[in-house]
MOPAC internal coordinates of N, CA, C and O (Angstrom, degrees):
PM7 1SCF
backbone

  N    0.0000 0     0.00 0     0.00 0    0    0    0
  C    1.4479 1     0.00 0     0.00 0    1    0    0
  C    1.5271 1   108.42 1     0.00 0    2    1    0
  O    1.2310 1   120.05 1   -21.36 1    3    2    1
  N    1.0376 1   117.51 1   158.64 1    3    2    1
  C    1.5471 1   129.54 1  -158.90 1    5    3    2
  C    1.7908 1   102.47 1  -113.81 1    6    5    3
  O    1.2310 1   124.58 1   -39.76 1    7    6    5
  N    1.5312 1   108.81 1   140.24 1    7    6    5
  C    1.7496 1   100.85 1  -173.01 1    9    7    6
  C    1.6395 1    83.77 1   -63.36 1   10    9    7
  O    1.2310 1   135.36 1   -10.98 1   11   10    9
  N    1.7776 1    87.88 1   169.02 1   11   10    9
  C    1.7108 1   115.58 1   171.35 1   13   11   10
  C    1.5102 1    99.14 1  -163.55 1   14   13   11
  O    1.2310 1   142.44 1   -15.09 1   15   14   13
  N    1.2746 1    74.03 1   164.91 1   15   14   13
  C    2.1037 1    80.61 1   161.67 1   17   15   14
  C    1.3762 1    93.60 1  -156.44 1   18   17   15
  O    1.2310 1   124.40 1   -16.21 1   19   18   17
  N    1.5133 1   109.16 1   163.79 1   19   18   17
  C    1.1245 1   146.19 1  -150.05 1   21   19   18
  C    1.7461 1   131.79 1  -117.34 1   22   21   19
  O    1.2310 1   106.64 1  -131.06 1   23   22   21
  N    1.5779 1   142.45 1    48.94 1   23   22   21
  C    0.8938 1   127.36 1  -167.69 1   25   23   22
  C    1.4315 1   132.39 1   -10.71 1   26   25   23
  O    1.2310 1   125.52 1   -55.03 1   27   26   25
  N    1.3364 1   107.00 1   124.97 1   27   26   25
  C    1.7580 1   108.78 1   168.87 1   29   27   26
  C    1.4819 1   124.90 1   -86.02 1   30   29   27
  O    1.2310 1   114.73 1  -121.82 1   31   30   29
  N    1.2853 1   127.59 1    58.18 1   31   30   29
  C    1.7320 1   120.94 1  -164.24 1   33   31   30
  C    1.3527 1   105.11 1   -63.21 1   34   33   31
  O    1.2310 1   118.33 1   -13.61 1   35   34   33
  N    1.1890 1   120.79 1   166.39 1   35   34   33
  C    1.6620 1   144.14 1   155.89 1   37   35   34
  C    1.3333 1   119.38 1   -89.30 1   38   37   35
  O    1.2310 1   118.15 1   -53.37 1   39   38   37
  N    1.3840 1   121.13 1   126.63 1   39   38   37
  C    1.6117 1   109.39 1  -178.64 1   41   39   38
  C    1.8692 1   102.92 1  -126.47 1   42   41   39
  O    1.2310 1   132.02 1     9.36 1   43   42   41
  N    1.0911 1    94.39 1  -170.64 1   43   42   41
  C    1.8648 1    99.80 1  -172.12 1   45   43   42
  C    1.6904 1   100.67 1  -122.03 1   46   45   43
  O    1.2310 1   118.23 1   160.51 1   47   46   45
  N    1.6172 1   120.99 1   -19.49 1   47   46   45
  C    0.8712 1   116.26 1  -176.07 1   49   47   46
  C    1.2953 1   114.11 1  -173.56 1   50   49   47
  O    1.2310 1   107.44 1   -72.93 1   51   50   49
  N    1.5244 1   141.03 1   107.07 1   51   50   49
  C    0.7926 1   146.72 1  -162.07 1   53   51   50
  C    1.5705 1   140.19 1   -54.75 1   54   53   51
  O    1.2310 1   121.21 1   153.31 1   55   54   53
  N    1.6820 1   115.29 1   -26.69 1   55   54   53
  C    1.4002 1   147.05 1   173.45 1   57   55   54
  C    1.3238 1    86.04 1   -78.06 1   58   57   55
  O    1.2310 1   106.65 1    91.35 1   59   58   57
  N    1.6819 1   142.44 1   -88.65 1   59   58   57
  C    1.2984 1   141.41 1  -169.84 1   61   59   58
  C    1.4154 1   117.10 1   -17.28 1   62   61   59
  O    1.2310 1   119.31 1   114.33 1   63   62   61
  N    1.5791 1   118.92 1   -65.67 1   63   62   61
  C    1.2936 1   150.81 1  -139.63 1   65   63   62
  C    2.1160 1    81.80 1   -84.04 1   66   65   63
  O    1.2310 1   131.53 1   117.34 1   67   66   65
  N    1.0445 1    95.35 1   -62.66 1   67   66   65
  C    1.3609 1   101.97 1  -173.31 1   69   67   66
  C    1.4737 1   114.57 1   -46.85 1   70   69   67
  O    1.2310 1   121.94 1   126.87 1   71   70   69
  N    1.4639 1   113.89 1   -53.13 1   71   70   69
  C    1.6046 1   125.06 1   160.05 1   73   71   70
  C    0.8748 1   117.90 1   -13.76 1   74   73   71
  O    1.2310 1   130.42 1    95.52 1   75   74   73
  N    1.5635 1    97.51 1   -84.48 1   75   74   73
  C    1.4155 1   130.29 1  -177.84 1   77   75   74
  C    1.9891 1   115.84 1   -42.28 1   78   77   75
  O    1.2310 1   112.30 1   111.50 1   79   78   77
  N    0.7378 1   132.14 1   -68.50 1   79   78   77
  C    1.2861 1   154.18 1   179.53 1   81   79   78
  C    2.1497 1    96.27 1   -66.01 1   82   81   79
  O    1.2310 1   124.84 1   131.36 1   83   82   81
  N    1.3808 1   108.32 1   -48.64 1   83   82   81
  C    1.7275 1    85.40 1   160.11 1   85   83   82
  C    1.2672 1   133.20 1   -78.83 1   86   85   83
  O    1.2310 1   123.31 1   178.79 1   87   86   85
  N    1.2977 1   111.26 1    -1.21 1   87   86   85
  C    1.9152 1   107.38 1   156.29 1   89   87   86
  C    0.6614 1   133.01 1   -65.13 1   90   89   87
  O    1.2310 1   120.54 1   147.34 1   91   90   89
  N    1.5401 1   116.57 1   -32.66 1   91   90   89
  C    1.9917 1   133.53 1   165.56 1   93   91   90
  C    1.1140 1   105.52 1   -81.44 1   94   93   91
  O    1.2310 1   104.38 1  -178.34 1   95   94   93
  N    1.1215 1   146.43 1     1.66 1   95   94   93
  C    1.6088 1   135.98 1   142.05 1   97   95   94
  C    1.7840 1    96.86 1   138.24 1   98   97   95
  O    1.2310 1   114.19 1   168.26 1   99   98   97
  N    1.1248 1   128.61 1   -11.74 1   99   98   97
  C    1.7128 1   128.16 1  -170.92 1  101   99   98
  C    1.5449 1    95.72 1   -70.36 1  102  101   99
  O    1.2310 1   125.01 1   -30.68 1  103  102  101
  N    1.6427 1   107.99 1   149.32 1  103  102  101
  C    1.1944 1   124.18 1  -179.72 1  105  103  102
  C    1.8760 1    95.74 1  -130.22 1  106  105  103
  O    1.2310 1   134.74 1   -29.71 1  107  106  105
  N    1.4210 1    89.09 1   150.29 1  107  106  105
  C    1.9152 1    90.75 1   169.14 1  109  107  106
  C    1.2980 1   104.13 1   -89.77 1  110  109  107
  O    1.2310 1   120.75 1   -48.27 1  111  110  109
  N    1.7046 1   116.16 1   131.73 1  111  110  109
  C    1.3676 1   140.06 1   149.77 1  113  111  110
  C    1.1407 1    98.39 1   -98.92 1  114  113  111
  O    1.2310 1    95.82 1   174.60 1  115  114  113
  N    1.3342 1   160.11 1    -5.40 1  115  114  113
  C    1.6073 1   133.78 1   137.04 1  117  115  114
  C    1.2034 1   116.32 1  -150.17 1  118  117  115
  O    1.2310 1   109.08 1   -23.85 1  119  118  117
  N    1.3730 1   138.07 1   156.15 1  119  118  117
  C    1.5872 1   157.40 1  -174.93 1  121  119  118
  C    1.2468 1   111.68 1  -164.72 1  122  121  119
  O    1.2310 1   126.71 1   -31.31 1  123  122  121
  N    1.3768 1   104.71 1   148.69 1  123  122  121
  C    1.7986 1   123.01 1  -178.93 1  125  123  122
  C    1.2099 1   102.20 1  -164.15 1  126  125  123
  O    1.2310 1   116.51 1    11.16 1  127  126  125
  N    1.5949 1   124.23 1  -168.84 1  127  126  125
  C    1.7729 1   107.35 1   178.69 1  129  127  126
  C    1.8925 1    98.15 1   -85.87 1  130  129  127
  O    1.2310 1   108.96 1  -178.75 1  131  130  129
  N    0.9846 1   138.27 1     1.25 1  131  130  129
  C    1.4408 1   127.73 1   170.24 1  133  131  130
  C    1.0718 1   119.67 1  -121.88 1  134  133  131
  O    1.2310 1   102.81 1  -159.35 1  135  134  133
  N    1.6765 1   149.12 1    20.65 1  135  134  133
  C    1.3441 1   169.50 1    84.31 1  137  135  134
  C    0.9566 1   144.66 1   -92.74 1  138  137  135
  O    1.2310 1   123.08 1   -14.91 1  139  138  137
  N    1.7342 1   111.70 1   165.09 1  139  138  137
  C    1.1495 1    91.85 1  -144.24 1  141  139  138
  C    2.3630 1    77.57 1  -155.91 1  142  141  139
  O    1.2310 1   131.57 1   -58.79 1  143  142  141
  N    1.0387 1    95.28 1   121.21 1  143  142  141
  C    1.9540 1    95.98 1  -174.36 1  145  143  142
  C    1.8370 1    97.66 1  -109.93 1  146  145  143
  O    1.2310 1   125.46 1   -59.40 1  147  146  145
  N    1.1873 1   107.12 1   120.60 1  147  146  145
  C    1.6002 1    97.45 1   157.80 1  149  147  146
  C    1.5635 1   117.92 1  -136.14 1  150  149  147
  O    1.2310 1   117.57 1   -37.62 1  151  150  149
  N    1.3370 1   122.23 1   142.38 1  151  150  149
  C    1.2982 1   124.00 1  -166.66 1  153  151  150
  C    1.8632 1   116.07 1  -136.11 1  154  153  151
  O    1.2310 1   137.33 1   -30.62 1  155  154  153
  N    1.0044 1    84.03 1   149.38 1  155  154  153
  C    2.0591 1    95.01 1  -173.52 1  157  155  154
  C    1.3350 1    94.51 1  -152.53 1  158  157  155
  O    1.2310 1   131.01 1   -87.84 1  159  158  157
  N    1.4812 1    96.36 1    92.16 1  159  158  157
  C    1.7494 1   115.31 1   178.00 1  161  159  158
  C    1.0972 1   108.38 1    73.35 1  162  161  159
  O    1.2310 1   110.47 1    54.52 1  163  162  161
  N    1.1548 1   135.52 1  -125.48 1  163  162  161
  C    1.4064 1   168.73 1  -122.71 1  165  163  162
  C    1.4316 1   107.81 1  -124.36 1  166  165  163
  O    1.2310 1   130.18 1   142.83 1  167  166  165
  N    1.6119 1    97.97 1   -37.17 1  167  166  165
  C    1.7385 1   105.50 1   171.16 1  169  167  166
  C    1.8983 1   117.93 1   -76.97 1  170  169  167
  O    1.2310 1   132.79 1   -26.53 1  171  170  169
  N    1.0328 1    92.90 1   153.47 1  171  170  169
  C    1.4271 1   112.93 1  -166.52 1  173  171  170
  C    1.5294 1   117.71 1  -142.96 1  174  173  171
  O    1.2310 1   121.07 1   -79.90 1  175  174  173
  N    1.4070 1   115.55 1   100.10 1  175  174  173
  C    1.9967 1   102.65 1  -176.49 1  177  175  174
  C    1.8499 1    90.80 1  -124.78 1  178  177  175
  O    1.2310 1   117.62 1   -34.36 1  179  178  177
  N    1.1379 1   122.14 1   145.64 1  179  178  177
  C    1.5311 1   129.42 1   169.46 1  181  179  178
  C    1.6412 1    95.53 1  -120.70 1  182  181  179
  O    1.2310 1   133.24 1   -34.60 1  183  182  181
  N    1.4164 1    92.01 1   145.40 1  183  182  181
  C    1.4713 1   120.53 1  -169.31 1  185  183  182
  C    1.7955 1   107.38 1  -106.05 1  186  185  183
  O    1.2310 1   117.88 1   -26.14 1  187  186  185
  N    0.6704 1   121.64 1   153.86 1  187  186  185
  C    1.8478 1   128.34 1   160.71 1  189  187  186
  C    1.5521 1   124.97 1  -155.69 1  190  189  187
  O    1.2310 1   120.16 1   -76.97 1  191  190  189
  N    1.4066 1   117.29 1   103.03 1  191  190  189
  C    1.2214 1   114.26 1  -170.00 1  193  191  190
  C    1.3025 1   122.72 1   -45.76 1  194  193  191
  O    1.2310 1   123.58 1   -37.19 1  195  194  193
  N    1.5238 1   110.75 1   142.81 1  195  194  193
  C    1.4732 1   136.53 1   167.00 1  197  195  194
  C    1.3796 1   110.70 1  -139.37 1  198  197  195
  O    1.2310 1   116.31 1   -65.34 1  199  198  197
  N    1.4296 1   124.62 1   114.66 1  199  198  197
  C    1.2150 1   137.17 1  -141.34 1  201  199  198
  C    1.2074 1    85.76 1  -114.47 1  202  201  199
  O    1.2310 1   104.91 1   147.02 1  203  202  201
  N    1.1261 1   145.50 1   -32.98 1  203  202  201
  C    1.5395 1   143.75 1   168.63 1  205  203  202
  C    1.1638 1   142.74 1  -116.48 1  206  205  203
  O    1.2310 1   129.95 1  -142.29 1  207  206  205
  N    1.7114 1    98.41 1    37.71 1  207  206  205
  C    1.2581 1   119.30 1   132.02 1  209  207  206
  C    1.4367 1   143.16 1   -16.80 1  210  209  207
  O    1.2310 1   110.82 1   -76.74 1  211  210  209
  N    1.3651 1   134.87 1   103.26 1  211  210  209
  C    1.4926 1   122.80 1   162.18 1  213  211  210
  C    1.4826 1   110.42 1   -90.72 1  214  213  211
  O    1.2310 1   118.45 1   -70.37 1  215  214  213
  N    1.6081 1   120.57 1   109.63 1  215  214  213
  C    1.2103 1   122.14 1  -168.46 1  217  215  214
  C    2.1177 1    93.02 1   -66.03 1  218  217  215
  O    1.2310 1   114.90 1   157.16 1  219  218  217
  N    1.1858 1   127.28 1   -22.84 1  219  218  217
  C    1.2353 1   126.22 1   157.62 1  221  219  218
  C    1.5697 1   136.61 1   -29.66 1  222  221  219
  O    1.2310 1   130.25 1   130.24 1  223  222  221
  N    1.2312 1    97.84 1   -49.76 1  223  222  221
  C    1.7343 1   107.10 1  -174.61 1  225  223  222
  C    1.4526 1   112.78 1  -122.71 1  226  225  223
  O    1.2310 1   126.95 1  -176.11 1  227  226  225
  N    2.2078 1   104.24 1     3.89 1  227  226  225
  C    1.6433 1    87.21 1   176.94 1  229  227  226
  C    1.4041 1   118.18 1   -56.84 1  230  229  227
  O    1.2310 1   120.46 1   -12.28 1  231  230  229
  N    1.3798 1   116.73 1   167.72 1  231  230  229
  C    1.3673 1   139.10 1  -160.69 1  233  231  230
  C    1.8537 1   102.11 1  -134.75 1  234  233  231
  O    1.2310 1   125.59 1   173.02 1  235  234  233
  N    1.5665 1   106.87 1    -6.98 1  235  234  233
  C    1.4947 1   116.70 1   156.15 1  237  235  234
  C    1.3315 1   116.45 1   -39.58 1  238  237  235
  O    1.2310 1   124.58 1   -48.44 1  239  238  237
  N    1.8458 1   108.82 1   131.56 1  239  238  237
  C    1.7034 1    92.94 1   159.70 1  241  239  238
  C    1.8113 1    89.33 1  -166.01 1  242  241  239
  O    1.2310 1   129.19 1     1.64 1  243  242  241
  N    1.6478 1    99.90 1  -178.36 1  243  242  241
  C    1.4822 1    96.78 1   178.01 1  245  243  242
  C    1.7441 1    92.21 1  -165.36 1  246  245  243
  O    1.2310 1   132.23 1    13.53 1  247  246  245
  N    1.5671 1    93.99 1  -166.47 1  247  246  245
  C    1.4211 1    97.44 1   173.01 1  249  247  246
  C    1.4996 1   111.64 1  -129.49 1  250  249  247
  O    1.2310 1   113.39 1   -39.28 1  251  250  249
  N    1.5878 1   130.11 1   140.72 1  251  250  249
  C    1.7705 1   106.94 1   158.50 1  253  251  250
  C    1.4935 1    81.12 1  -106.39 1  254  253  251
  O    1.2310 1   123.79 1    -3.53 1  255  254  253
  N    1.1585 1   110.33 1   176.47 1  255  254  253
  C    1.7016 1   131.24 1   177.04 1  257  255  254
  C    1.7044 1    91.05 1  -150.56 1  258  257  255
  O    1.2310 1   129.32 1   -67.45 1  259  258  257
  N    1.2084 1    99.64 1   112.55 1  259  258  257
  C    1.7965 1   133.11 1   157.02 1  261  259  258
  C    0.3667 1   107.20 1   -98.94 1  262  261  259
  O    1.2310 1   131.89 1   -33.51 1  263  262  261
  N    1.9065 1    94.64 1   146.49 1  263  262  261
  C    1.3993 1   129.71 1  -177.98 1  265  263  262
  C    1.9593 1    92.84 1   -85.22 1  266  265  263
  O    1.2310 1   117.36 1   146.77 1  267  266  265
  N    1.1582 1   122.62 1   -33.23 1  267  266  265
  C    1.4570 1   119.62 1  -179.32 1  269  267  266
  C    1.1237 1   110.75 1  -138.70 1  270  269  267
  O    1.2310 1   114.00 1  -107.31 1  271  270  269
  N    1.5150 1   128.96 1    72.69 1  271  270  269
  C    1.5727 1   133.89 1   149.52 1  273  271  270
  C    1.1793 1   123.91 1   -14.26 1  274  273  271
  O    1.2310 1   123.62 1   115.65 1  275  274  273
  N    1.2344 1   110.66 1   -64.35 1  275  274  273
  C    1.8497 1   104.24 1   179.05 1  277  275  274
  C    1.6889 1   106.77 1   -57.57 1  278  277  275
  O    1.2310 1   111.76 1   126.56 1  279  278  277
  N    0.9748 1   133.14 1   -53.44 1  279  278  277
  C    1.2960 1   120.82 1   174.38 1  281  279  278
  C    1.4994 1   142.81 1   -58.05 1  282  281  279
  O    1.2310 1   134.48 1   169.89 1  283  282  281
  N    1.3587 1    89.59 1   -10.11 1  283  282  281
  C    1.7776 1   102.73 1   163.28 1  285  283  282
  C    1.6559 1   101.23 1  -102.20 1  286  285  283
  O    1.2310 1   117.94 1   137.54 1  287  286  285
  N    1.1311 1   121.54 1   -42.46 1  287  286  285
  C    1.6933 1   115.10 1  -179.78 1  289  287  286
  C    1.7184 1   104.78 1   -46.79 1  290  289  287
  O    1.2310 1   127.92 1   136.27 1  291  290  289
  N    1.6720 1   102.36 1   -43.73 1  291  290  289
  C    1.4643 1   117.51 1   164.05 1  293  291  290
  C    1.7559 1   130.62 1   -23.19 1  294  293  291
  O    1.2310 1   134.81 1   117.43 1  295  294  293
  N    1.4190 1    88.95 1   -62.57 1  295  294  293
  C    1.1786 1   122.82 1  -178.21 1  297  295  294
  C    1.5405 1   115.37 1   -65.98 1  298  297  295
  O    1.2310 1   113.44 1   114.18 1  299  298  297
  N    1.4035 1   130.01 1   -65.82 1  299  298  297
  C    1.5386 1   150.35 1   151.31 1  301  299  298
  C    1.7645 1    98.70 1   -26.44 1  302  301  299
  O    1.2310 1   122.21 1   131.83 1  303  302  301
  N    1.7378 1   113.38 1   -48.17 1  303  302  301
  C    1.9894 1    96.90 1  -169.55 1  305  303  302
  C    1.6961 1   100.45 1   -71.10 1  306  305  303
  O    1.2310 1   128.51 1   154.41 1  307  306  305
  N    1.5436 1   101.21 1   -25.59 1  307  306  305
  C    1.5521 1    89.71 1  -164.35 1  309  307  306
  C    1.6223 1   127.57 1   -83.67 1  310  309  307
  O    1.2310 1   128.97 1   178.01 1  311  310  309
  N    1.7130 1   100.32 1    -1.99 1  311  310  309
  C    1.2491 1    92.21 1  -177.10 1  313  311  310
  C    1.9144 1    91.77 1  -122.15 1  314  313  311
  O    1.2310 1   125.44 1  -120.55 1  315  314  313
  N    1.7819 1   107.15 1    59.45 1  315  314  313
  C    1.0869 1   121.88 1   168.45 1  317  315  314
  C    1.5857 1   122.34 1    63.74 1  318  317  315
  O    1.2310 1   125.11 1  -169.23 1  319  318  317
  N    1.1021 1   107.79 1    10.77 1  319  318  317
  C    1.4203 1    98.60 1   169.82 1  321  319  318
  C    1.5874 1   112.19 1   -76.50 1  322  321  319
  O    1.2310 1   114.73 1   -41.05 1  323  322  321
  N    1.5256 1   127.60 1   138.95 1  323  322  321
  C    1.6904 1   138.25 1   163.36 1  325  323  322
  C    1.6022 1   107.60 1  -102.61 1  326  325  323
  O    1.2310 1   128.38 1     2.05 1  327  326  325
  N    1.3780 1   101.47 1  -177.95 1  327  326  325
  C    1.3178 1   128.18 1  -162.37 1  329  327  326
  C    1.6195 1   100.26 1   -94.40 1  330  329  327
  O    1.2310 1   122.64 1   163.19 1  331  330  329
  N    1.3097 1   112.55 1   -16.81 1  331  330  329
  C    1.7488 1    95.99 1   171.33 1  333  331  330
  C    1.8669 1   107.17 1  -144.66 1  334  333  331
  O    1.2310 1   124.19 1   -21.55 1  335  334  333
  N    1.3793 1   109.56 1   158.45 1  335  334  333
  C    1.3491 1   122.72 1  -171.28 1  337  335  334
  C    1.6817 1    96.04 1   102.98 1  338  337  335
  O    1.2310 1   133.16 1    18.13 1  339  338  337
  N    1.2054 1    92.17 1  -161.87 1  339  338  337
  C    1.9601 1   112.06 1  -177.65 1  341  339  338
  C    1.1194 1   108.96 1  -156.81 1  342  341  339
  O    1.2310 1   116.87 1   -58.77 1  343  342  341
  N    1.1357 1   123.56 1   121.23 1  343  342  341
  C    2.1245 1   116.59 1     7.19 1  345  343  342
  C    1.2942 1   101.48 1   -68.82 1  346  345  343
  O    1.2310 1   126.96 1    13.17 1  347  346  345
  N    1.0979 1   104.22 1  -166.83 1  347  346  345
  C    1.6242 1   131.06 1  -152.37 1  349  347  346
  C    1.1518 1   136.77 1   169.65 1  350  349  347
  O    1.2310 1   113.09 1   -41.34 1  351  350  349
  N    1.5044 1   130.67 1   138.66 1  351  350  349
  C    1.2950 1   134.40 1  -166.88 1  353  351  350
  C    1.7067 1   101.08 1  -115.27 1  354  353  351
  O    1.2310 1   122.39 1   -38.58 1  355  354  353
  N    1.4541 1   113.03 1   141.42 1  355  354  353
  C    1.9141 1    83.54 1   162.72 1  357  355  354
  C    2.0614 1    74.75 1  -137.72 1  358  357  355
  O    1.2310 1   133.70 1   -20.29 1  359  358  357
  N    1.2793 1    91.12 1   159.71 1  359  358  357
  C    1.7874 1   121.34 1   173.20 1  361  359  358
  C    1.3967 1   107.66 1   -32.95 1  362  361  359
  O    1.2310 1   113.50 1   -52.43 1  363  362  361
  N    0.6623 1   129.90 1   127.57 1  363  362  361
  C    1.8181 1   137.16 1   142.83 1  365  363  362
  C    1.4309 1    92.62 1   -41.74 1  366  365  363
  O    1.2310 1   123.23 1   -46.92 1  367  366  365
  N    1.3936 1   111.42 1   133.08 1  367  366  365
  C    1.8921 1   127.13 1   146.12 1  369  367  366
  C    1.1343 1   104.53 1  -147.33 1  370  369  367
  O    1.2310 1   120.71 1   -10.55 1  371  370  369
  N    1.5314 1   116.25 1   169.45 1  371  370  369
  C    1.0091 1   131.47 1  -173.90 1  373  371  370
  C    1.8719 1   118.66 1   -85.01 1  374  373  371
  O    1.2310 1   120.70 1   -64.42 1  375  374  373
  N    1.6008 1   116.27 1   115.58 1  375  374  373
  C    0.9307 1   110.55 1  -177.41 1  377  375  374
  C    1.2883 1   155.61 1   -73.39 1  378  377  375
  O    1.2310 1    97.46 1   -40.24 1  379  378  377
  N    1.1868 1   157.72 1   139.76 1  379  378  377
  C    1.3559 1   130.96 1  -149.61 1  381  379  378
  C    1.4339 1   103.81 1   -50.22 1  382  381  379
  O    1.2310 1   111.66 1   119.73 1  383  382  381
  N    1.5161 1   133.32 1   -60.27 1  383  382  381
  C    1.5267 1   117.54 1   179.40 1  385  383  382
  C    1.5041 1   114.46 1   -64.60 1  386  385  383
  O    1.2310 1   113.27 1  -157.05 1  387  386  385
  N    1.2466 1   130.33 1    22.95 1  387  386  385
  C    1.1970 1   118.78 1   156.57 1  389  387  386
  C    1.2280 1   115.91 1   114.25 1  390  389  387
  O    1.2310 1   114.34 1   133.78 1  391  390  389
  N    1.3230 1   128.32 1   -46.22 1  391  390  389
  C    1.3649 1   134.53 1   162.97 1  393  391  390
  C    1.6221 1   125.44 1   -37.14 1  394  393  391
  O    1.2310 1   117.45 1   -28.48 1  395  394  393
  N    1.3157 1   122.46 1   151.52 1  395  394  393
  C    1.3655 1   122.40 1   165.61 1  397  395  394
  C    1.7335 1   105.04 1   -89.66 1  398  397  395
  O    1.2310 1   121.03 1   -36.24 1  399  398  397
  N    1.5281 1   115.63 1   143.76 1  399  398  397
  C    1.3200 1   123.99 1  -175.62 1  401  399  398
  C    0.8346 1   114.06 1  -145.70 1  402  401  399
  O    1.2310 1   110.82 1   -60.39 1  403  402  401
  N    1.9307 1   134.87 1   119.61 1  403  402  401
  C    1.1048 1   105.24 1   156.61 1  405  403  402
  C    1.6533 1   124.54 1  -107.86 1  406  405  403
  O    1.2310 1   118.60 1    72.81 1  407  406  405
  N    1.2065 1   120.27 1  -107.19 1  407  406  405
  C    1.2669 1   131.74 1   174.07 1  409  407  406
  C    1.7662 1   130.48 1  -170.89 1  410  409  407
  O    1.2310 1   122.20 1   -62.64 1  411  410  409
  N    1.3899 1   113.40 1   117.36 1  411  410  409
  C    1.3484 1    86.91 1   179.48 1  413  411  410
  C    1.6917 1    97.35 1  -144.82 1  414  413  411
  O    1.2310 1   122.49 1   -56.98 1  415  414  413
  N    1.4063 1   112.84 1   123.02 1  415  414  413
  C    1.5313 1   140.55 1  -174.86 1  417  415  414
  C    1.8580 1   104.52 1   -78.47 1  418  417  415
  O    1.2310 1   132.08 1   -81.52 1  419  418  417
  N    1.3588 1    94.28 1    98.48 1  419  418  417
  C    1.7300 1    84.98 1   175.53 1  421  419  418
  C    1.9229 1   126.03 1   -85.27 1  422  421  419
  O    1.2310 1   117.68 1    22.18 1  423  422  421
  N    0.9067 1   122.02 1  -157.82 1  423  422  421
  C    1.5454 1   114.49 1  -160.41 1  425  423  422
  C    1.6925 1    98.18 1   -75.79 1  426  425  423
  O    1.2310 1   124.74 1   146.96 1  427  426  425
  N    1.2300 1   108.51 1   -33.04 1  427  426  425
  C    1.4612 1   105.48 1   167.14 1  429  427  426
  C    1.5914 1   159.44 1   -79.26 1  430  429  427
  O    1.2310 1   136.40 1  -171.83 1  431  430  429
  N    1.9249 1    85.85 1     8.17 1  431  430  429
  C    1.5162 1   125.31 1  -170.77 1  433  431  430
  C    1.2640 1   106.48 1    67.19 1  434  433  431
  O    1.2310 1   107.04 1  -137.78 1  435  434  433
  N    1.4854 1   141.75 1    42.22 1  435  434  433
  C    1.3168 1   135.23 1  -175.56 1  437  435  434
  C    1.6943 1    78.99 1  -104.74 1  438  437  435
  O    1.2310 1   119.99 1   -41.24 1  439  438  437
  N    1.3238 1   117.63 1   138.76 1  439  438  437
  C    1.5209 1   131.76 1   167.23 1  441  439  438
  C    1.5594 1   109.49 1   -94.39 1  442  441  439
  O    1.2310 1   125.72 1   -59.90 1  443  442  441
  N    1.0324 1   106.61 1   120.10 1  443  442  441
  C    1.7628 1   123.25 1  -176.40 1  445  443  442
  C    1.2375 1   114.04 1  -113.94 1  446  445  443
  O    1.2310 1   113.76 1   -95.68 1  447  446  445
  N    1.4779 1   129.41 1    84.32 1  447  446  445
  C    1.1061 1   145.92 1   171.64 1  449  447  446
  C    1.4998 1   131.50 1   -45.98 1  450  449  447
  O    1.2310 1   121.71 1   -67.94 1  451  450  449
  N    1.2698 1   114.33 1   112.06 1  451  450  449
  C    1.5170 1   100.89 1  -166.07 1  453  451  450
  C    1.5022 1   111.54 1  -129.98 1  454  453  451
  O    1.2310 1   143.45 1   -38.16 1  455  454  453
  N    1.3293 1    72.04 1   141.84 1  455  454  453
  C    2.2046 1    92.65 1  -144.13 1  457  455  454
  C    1.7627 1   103.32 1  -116.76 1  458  457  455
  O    1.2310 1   129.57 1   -74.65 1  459  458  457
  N    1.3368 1    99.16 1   105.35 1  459  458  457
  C    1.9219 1   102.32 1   162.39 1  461  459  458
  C    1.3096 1   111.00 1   -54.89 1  462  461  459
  O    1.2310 1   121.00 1   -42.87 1  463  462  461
  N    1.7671 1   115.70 1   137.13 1  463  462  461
  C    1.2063 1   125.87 1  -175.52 1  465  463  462
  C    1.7438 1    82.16 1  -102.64 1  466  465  463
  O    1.2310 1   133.39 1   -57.89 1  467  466  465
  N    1.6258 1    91.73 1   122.11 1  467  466  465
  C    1.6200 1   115.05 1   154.07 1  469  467  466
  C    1.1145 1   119.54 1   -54.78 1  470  469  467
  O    1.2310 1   118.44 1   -30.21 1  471  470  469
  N    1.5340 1   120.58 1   149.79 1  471  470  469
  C    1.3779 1   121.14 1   156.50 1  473  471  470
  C    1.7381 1   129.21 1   -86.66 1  474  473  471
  O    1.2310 1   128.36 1   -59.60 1  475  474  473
  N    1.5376 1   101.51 1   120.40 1  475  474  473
  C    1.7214 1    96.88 1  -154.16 1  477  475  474
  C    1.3066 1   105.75 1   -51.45 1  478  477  475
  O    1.2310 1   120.10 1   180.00 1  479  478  477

C-alpha cells in the first residue's frame, strides 16, 4: 500500500453530511457518535462532529485530485448542486499554475478543492 493521508472535516450532523456526500458517489466505511469515514474509490475524507459550526465563516478546506474532474463536476450538477448559495459547485478552469480546479462548498462551508491529476 502506498502512504496517503486523509482529510479531517467538521460536520453539524452526521445523517446530512452522509447524504450529502452519498449523492456524489461516497459510501460510509465507518460511523459512531464521534466518526465518521466515507470513501469513493481511492478517495477517503473522515468527518468529526462540530455542532457549532458556522458553515459561514468556516476556514475548513482540503484537496481531492482526479483522475477525471469533469466527471465528478458531472456528477455534483446532476444531483442539483449550482454555482451560488451553499453548497455549491463552481466550474473547473484552468489555474494560473496550470492545473485544472474546481470547487465544491459542502453544507458545512468546508471548500473541497478539486484538482485534475496531470500526466507526469
Amino acid at each position: 500500500m502506498s502512504d496517503s493521508a486523509t482529510p479531517n472535516l467538521p460536520l453539524r450532523d452526521f445523517g446530512r453530511t452522509s447524504g450529502f456526500y452519498g449523492a456524489l458517489g461516497f459510501s460510509e466505511r465507518w460511523r459512531d457518535k464521534n466518526w465518521m469515514i466515507l470513501t469513493r474509490g481511492d478517495l477517503v475524507l473522515e468527518f468529526f462532529p462540530h455542532p457549532d459550526l458556522n458553515p459561514l465563516t468556516s476556514s475548513f478546506s482540503c484537496c481531492l485530485r482526479l483522475d477525471d474532474l469533469d466527471a465528478f463536476y458531472s456528477v455534483c450538477k446532476g444531483v442539483g448542486l449550482s454555482s451560488v448559495g451553499q453548497p455549491r459547485i463552481d466550474a473547473p478552469k484552468v489555474e494560473y499554475w496550470g492545473a485544472r480546479v474546481g470547487a465544491l462548498i459542502d453544507l458545512d462551508g468546508t471548500l473541497v478543492r478539486l484538482i485534475q491529476n496531470q500526466l507526469p
